[in-house]
N, CA, C and O of each residue as an XYZ file, in Angstrom:
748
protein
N       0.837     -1.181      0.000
C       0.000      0.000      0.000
C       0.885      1.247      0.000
O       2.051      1.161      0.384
N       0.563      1.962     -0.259
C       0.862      3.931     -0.715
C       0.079      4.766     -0.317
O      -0.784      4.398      0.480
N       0.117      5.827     -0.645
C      -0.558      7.129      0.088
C      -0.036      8.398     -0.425
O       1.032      8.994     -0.562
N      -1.835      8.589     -0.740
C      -0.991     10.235     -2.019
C      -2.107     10.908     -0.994
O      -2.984     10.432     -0.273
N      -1.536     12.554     -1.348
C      -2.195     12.780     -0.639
C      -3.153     14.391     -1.304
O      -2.543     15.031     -2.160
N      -4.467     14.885     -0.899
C      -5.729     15.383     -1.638
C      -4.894     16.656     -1.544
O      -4.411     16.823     -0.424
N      -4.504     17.925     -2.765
C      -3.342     18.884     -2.574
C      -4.209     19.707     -2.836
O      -3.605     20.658     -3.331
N      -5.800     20.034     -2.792
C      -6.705     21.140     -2.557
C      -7.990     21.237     -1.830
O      -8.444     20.114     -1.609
N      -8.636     22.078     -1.440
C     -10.463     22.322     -0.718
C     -10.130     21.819      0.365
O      -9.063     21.581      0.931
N     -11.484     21.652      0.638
C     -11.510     21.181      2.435
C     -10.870     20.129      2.801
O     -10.643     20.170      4.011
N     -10.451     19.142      2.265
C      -9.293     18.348      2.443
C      -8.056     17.943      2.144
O      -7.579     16.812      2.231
N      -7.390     19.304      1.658
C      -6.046     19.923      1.791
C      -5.801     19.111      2.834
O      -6.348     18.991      3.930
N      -4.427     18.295      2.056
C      -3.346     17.315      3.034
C      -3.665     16.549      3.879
O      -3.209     16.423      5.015
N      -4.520     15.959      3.334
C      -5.554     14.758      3.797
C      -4.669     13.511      2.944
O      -3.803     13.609      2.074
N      -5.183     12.530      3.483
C      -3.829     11.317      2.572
C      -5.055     10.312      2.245
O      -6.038     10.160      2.970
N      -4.835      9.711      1.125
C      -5.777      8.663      0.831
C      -4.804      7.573      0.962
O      -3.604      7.828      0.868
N      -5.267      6.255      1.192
C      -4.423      4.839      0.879
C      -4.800      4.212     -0.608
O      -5.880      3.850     -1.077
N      -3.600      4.231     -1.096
C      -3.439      3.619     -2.578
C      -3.156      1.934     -1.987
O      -2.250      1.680     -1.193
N      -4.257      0.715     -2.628
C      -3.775     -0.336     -2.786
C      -3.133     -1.022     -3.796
O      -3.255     -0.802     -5.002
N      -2.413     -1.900     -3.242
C      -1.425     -2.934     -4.535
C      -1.902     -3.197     -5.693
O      -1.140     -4.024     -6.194
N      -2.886     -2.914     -6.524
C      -3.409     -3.771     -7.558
C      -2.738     -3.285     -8.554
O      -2.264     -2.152     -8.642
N      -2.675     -4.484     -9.619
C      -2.385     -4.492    -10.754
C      -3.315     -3.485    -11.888
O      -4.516     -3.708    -12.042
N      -2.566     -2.303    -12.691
C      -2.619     -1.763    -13.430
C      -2.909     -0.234    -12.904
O      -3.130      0.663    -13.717
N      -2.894     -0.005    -11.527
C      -3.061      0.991    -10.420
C      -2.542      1.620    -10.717
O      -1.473      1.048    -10.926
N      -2.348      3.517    -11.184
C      -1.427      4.215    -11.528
C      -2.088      5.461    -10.936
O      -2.703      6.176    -11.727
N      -2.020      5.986     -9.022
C      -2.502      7.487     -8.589
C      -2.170      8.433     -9.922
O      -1.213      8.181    -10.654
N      -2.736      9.133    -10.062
C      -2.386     10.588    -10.915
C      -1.047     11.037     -9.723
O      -1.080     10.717     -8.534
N      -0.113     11.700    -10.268
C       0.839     12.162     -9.479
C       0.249     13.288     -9.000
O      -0.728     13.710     -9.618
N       0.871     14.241     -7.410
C       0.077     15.025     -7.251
C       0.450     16.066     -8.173
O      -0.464     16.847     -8.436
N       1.735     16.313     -8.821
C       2.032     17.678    -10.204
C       1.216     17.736    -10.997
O       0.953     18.869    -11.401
N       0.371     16.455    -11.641
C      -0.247     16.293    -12.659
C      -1.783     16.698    -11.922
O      -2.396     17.635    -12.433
N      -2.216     16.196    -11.073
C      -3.653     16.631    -10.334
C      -3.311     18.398    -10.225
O      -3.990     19.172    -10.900
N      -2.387     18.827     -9.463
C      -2.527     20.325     -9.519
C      -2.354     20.631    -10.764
O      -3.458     21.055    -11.106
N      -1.563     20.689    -11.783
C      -2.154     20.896    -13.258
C      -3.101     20.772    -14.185
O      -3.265     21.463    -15.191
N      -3.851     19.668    -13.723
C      -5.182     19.619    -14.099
C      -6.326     20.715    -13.058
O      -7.028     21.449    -13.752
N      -6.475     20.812    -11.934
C      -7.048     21.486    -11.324
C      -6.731     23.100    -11.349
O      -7.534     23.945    -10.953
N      -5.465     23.378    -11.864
C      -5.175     24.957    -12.454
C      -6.345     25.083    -13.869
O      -7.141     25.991    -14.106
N      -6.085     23.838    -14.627
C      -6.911     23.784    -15.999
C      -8.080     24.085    -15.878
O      -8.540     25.005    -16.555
N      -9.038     23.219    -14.775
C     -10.545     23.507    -14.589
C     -10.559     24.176    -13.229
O     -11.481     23.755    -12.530
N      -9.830     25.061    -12.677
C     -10.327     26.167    -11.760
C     -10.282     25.447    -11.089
O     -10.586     24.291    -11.382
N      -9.633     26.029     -9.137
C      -9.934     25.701     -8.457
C     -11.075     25.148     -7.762
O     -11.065     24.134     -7.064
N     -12.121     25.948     -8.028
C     -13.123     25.480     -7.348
C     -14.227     24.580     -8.513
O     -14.205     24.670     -9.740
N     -15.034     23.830     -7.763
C     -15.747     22.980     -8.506
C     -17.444     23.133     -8.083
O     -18.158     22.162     -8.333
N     -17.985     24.202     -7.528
C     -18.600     24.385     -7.067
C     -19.940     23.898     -7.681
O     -20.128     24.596     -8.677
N     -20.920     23.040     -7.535
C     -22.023     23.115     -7.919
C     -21.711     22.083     -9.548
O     -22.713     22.004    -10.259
N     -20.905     21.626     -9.889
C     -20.748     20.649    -10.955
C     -21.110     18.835    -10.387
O     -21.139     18.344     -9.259
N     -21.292     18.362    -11.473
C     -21.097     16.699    -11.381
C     -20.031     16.226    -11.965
O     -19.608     16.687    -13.025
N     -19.526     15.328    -11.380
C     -18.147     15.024    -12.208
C     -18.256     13.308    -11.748
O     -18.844     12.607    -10.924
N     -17.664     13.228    -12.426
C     -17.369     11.025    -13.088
C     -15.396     10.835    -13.176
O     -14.533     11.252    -13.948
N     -15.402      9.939    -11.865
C     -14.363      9.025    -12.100
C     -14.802      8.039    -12.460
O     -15.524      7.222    -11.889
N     -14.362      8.070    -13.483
C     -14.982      6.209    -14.136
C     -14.592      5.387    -13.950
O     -15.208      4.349    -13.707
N     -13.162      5.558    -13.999
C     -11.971      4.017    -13.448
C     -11.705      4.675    -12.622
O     -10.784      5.443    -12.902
N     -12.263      4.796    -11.235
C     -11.624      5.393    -10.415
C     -10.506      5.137     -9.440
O     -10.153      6.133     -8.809
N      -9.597      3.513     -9.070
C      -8.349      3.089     -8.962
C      -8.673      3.464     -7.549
O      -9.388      2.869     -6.743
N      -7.943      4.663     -7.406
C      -7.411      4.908     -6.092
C      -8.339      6.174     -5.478
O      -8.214      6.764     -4.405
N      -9.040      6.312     -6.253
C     -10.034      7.856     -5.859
C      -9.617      9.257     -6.182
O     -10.404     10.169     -6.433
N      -8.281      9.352     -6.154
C      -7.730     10.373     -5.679
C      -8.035     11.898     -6.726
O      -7.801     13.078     -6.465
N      -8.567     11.337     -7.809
C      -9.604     12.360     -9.127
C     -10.631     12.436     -8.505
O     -11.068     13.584     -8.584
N     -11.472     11.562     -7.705
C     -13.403     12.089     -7.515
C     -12.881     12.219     -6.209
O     -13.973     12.201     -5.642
N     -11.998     12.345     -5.207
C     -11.876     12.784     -3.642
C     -11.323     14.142     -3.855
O     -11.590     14.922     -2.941
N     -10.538     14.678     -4.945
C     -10.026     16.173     -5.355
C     -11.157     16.912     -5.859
O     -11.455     18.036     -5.454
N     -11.718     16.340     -6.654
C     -13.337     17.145     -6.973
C     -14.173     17.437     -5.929
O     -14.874     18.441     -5.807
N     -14.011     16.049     -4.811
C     -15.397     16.598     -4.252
C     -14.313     17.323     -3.127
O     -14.998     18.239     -2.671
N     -13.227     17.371     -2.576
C     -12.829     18.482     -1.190
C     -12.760     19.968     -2.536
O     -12.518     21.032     -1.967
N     -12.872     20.067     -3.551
C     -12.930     21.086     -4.366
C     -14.312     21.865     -4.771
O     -14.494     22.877     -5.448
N     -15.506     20.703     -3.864
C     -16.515     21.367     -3.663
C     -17.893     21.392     -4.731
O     -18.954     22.006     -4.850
N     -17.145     20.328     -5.394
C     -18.163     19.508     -6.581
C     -19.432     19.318     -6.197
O     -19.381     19.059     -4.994
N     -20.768     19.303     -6.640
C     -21.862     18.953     -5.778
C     -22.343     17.848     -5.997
O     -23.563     17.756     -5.860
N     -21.645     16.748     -6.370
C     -22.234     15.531     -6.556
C     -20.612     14.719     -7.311
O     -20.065     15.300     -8.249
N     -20.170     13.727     -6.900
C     -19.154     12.888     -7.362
C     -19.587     11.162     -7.343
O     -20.016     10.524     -6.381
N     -19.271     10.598     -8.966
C     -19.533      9.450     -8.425
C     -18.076      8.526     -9.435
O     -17.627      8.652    -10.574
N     -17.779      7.683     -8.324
C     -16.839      6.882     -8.082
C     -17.011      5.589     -8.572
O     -17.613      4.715     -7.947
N     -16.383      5.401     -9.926
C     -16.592      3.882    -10.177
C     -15.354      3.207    -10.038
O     -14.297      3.825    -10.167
N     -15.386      2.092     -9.807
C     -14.637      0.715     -9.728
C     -15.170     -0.239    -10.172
O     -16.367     -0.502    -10.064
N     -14.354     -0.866    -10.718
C     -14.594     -2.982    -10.872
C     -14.181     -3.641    -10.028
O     -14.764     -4.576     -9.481
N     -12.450     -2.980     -9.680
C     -11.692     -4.249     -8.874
C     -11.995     -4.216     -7.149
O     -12.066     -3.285     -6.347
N     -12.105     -5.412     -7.039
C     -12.926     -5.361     -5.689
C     -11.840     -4.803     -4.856
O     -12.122     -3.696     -4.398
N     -10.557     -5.310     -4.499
C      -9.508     -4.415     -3.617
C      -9.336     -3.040     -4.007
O      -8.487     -2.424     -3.362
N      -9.960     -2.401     -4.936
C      -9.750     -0.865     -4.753
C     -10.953     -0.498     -4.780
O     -11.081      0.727     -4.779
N     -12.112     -1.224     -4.810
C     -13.206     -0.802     -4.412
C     -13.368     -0.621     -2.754
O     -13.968      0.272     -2.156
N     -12.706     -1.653     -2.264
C     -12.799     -1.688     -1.115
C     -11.821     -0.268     -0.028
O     -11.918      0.399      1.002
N     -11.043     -0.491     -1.066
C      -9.939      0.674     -0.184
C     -10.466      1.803     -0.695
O     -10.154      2.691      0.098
N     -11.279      2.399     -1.846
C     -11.694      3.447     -1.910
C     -13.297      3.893     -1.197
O     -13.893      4.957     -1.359
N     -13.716      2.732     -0.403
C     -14.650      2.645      0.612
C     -14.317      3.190      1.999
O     -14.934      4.041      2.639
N     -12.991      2.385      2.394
C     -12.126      3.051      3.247
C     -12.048      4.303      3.441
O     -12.304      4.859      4.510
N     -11.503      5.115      1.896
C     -10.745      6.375      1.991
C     -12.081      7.336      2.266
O     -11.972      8.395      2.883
N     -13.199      6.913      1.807
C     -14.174      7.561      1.500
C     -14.523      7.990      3.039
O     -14.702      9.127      3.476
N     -14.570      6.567      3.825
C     -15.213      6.651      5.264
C     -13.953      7.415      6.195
O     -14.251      8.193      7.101
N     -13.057      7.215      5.982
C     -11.806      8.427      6.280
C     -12.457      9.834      6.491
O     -12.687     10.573      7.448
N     -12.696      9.853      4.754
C     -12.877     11.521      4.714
C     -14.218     12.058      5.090
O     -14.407     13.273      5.160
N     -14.849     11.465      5.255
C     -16.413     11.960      5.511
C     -17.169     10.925      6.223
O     -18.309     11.385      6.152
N     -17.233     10.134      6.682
C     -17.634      9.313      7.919
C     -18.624      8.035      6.987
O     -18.232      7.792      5.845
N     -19.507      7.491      7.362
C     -20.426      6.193      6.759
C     -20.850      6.982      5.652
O     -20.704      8.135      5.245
N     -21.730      5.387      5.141
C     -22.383      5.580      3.800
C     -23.487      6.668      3.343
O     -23.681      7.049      2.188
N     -24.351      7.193      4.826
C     -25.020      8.535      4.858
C     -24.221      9.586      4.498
O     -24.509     10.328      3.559
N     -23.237      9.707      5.175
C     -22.553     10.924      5.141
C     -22.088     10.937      3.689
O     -22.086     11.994      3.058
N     -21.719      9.859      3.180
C     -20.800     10.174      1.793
C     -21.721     10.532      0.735
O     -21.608     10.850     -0.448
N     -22.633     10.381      1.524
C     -23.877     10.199      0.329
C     -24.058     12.416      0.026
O     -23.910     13.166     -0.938
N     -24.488     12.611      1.701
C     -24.120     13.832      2.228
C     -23.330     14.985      1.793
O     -23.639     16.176      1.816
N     -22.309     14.447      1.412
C     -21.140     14.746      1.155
C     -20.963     14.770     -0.626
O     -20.123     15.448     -1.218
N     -22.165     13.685     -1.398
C     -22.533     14.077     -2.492
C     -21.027     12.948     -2.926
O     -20.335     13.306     -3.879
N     -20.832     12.283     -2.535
C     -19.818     11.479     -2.939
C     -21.211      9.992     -3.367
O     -22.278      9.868     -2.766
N     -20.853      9.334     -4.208
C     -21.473      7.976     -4.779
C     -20.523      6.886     -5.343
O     -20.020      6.891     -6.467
N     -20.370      5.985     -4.411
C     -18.993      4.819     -4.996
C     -20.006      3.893     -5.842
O     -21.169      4.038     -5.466
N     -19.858      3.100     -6.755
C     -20.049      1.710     -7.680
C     -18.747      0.969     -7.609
O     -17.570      1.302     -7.742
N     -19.347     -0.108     -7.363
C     -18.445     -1.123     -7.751
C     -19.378     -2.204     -9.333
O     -20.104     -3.197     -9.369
N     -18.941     -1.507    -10.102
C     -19.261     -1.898    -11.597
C     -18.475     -1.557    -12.898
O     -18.001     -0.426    -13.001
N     -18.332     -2.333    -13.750
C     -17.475     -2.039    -14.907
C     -18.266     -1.178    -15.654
O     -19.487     -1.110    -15.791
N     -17.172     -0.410    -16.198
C     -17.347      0.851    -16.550
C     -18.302      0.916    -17.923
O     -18.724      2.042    -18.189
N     -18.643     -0.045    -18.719
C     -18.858     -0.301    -20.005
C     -20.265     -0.163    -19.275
O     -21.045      0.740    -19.576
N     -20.558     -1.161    -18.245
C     -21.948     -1.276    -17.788
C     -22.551     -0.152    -17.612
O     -23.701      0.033    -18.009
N     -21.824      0.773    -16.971
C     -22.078      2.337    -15.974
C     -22.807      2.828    -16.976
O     -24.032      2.943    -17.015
N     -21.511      3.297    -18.307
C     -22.115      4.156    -19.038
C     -22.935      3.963    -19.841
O     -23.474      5.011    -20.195
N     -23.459      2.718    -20.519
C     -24.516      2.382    -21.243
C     -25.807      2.459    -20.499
O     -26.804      2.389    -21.218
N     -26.027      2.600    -19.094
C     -27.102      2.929    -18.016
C     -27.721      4.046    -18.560
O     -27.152      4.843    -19.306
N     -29.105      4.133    -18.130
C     -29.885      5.437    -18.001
C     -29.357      6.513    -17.329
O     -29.056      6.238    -16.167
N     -29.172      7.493    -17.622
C     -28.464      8.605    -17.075
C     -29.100      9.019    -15.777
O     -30.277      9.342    -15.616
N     -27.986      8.952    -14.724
C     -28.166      8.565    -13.200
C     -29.213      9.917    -12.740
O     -29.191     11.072    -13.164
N     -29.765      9.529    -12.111
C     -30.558     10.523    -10.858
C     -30.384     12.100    -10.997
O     -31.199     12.806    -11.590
N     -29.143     12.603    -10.336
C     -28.168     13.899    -10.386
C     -28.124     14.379    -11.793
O     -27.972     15.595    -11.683
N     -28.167     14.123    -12.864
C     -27.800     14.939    -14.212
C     -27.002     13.802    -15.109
O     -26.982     12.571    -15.098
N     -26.332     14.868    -15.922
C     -25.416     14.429    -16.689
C     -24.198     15.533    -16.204
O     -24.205     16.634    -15.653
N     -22.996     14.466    -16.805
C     -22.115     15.298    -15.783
C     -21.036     16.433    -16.408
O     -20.575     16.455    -17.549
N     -20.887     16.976    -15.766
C     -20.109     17.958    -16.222
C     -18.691     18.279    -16.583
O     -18.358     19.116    -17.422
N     -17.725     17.381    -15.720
C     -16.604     16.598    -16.000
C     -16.329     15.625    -15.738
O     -16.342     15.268    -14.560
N     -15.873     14.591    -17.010
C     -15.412     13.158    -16.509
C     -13.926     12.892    -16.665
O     -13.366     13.375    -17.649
N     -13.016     11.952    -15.524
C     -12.162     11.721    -15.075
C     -11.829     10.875    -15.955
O     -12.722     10.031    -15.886
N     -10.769     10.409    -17.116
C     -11.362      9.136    -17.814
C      -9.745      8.701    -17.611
O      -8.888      9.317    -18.243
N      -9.387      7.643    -16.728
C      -8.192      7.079    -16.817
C      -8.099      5.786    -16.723
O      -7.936      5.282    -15.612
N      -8.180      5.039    -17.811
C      -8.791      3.517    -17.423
C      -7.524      2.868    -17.692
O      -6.509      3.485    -18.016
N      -7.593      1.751    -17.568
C      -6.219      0.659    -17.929
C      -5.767      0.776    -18.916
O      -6.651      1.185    -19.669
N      -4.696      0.640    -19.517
C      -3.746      0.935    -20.912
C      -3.913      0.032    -21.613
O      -4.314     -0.945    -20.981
N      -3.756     -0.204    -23.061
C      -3.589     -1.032    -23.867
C      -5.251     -2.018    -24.409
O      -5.344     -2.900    -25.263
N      -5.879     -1.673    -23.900
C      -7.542     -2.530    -23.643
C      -8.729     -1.908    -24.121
O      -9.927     -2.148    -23.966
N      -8.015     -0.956    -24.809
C      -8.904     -0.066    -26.081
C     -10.261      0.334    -24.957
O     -11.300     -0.165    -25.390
N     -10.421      0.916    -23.964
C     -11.577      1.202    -23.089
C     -11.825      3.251    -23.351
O     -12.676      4.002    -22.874
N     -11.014      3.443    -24.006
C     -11.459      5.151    -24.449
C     -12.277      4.910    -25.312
O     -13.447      5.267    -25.173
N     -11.739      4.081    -26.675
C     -12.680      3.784    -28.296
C     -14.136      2.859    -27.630
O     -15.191      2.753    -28.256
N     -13.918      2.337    -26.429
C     -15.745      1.720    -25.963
C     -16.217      2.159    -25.445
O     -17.426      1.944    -25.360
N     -15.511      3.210    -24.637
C     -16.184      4.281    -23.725
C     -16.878      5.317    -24.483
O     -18.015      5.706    -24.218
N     -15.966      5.856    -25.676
C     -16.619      6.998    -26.834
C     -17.803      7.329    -27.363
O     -18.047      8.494    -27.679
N     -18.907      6.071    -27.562
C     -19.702      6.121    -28.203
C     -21.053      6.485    -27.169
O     -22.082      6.827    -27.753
N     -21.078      6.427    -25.760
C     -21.537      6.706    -24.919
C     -21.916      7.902    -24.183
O     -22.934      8.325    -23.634
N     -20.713      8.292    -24.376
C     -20.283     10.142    -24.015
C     -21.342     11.018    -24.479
O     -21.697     11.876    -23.671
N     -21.908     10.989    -25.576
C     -22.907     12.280    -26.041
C     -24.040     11.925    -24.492
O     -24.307     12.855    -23.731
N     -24.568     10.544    -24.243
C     -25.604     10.416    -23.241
C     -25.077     10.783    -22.074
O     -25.970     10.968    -21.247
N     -23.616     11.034    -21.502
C     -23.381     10.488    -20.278
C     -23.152     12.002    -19.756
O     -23.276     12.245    -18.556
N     -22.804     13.044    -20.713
C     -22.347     14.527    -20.443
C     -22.934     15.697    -20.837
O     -23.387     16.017    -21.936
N     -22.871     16.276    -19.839
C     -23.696     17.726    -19.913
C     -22.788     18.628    -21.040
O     -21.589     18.878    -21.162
N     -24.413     19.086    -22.033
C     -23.545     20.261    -22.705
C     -22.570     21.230    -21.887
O     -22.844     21.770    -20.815
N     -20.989     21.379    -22.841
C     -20.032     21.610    -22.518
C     -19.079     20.942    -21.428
O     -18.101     21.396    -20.833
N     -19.654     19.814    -21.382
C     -18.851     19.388    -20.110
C     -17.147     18.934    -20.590
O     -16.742     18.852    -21.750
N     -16.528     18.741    -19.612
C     -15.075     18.486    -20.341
C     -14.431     17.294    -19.748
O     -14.906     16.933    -18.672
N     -13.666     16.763    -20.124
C     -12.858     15.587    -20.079
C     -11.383     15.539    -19.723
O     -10.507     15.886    -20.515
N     -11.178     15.154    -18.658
C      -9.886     14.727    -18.694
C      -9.224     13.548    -18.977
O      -9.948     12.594    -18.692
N      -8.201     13.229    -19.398
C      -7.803     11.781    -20.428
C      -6.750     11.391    -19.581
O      -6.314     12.213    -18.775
N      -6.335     10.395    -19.638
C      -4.866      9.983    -19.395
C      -4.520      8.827    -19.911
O      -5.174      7.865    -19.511
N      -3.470      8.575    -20.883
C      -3.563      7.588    -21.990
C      -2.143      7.164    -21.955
O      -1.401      7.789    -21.197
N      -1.588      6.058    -22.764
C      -0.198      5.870    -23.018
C       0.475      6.454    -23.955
O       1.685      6.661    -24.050
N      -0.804      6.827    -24.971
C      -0.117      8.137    -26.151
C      -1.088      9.201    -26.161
O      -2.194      9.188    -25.621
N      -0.594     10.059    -26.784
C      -1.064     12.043    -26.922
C      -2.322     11.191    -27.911
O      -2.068     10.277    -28.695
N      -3.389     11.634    -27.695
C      -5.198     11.674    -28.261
C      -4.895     13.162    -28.134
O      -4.381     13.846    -27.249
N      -5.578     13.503    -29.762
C      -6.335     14.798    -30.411
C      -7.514     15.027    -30.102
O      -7.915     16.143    -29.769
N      -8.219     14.005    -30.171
C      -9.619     14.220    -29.880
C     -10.415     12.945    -29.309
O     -10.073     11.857    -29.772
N     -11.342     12.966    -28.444
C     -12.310     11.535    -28.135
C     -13.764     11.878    -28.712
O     -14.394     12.819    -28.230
N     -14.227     11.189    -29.633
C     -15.654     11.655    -29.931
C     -15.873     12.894    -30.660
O     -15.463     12.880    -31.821
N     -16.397     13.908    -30.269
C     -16.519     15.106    -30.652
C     -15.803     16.002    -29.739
O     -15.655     17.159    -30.132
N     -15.201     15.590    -28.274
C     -14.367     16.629    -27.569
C     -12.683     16.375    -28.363
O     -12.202     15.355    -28.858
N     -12.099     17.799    -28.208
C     -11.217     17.987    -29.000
C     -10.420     18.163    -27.825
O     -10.925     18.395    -26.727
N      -8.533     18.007    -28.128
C      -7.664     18.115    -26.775
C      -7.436     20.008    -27.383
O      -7.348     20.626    -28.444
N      -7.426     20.335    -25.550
C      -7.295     21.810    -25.705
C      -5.809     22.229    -24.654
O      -5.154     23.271    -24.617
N      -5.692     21.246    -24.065
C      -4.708     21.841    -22.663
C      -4.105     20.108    -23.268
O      -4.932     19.429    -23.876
N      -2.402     19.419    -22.998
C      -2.517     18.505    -22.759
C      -0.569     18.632    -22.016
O       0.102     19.660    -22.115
N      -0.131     17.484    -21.423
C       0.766     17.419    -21.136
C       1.894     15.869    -20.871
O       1.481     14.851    -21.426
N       2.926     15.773    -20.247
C       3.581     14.324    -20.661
C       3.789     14.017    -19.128
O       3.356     15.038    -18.594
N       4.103     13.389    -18.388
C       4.905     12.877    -17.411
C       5.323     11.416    -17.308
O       4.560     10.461    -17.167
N       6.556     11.389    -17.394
C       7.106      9.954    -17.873
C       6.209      9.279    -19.178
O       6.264      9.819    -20.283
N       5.508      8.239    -18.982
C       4.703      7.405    -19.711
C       3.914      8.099    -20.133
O       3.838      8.081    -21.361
N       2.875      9.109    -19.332
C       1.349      9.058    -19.011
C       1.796     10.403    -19.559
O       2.776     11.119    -19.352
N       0.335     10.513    -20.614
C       0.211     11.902    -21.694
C      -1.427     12.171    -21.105
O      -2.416     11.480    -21.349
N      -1.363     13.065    -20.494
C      -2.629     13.846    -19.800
C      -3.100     14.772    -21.020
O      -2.461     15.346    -21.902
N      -4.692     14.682    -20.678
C      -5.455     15.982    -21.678
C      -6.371     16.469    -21.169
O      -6.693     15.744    -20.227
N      -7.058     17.378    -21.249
C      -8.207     18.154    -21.273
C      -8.687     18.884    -22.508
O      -8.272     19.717    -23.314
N     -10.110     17.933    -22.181
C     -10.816     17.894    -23.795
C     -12.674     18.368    -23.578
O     -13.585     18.079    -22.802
N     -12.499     19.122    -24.625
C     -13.819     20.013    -24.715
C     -14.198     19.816    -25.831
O     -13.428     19.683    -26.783
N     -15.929     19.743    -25.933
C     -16.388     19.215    -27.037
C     -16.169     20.842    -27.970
O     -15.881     21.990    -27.635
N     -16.400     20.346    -28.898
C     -16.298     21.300    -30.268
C     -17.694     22.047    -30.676
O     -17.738     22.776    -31.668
């Protein structure tokens, strides 16, 4: 296990626990504060989607950033579980997180987004960092017009530089080691 830790909002330097699993990659925290310079500090009153959400540490920065609704997907049961943990860390039981406008799944992501568009809206930014090599952006793509609020934007994180997903185009993007980060707005 590891431990990165939330580097804005009300839970500034708060630490989440990262578990062992295979294909697990936290966003570094340089790359989270560069993305969060991109879409403004504050997140006030938006919905936002970690889809592969791993370790949390994208839908736990949204919501101490004041997001009004975050929901948290997983498949793998050990980081579902530890991002249950981190959750009850930061904001106490399943009321509170609820409270707190936080929503965990433990469901594959293909399932999520082919769903009726949840309760809360459509969302306004989605987190999209799924496993490498397993073509899950090109199955995720065709979904996106249902799953997002006009103008909503996208953040990517891929093994190579993407121009565009769907109809959102890359507008901001950057490298660190492997991992080529974007922020993408529809056209």
């Amino acid at each position: 296990m590891s431990r990165v830790r939330i580097i804005g909002g009300a839970w500034k330097r708060r630490l989440i626990t990262v578990p062992l699993a295979k294909g697990l990659r936290p966003t570094p925290d340089a790359v989270r504060e560069t993305l969060f310079n991109w879409l403004g500090q504050g997140l006030t009153g938006l919905n936002c989607l970690d889809l592969f959400a791993g370790s949390g540490a994208l839908g736990f920065e949204a919501a101490s950033r004041g997001a009004a609704h975050v929901t948290l997907v997983e498949n793998d049961a050990r980081a579902y579980a530890q991002l249950e943990a981190n959750a009850r860390a930061l904001v106490g039981d399943g009321a509170e997180c609820k409270d707190a406008g936080l929503e965990l799944l433990r469901t594959d992501a293909l399932k999520f987004v082919s769903r009726p568009t949840p309760y809360h809206g459509r969302y306004d930014v989605l987190f999209l960092d799924p496993p490498y090599r397993q073509g899950w952006i090109e199955r995720i793509e065709p979904w996106l017009p249902g799953l997002l609020a006009p103008g909503a934007l996208i953040y990517a994180e891929a093994e190579h530089a993407l121009a565009r997903i769907g109809t959102w185009h890359c507008v901001r993007e950057g490298r660190a080691g492997q991992v080529f980060y974007h922020l993408l707005e529809a056209q």
